[in-house]
N, C-alpha and C positions, 0 to 999 in steps of 0.2 A: 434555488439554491441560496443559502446565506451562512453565514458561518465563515470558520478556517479552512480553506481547504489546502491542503500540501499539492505543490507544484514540486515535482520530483524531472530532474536532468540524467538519463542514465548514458553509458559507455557506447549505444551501440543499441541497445535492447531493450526499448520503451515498449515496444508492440509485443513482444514477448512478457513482458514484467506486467504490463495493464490486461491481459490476455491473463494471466495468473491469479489478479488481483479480480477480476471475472470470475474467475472458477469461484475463488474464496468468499467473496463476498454480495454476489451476483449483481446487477444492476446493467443498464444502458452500457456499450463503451463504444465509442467515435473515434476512429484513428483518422486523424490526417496528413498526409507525407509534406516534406521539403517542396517539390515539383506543385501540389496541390496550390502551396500555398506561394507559389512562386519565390521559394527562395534559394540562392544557390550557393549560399555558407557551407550546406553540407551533402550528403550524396539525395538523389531525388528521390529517393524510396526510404528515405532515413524516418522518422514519425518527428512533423512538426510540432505538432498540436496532440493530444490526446486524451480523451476526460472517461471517466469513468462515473457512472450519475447512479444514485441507489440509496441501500442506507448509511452504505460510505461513499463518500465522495473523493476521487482523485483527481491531481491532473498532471500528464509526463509527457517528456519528449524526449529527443536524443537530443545529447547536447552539440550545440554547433562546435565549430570549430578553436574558436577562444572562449568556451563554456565551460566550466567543471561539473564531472558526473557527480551525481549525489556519494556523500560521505560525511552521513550525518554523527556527530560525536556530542554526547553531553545531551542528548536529546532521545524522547521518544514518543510514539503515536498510542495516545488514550484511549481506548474503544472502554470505557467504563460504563454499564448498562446503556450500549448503542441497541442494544436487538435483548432479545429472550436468553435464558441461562442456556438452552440446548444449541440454539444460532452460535453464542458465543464461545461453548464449546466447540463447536463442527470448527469455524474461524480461528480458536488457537491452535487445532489438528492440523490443521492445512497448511495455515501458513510456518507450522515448524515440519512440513517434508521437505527436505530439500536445506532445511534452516537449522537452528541451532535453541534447544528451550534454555533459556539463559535463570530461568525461576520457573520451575513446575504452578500448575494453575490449582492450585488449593486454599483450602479453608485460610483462615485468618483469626486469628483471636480474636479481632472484632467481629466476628460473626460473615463477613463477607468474603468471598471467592476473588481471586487474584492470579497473576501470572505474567510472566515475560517471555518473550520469545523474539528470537532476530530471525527474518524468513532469509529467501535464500539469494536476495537482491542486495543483505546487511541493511533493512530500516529493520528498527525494534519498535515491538508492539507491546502496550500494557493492556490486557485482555481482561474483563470482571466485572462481577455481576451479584446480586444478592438474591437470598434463597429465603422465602419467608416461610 
């Protein structure tokens, strides 16, 4: 792994949300709990640790107890030719069930496909790809 990878704190619902982000984007995912990793900031079945390994990379947990859950503003996640133009369709489908298409995923005057979407966790995705 190298790169950026987003390290995401959610409310309660890491295992759910990386469980999601599975379906979306397929890849390895590792859930490991509070209890696992001997900690007891927060409930023992809570997700301490959790990575998602593929052609997107994540990593989430619940947040502990003086943590704030993700609530990201002013910001958004790039997927600009990560995978093939059909991949990156199938992944802005998905992650607006449940979400919100914030900019339809269309042509561009420059020649290149684009689009926004906030899934259904509220992170925004920029999805896009070029069509030779």
């Amino acid at each position: 792994m190298s790169g950026l990878v987003p390290y995401l704190f959610f409310p309660g619902n890491a295992a759910e949300a990386l469980t999601f982000y599975r379906y979306v984007f397929g890849g390895e995912l590792q859930l490991l709990t509070y209890e696992q990793f001997g900690r007891t900031d927060g409930p023992g079945d809570a997700i301490a640790h959790g990575q998602l390994s593929g052609l997107v990379d994540l990593f989430a947990s619940d947040a502990a107890g003086d943590e704030d859950a993700v609530h990201i503003v002013g910001a958004t996640f790039s997927l600009l030719g990560t995978a093939d133009s059909e991949t990156l369709k199938q992944w802005f489908t998905a992650l607006a069930d449940g979400g919100n298409i914030t900019d339809p995923l269309q042509k561009r005057p420059w020649g290149d496909f684009d689009g926004q979407v906030t899934d259904r966790y509220g992170i925004r995705w920029l999805i896009g790809y070029q069509e030779s």
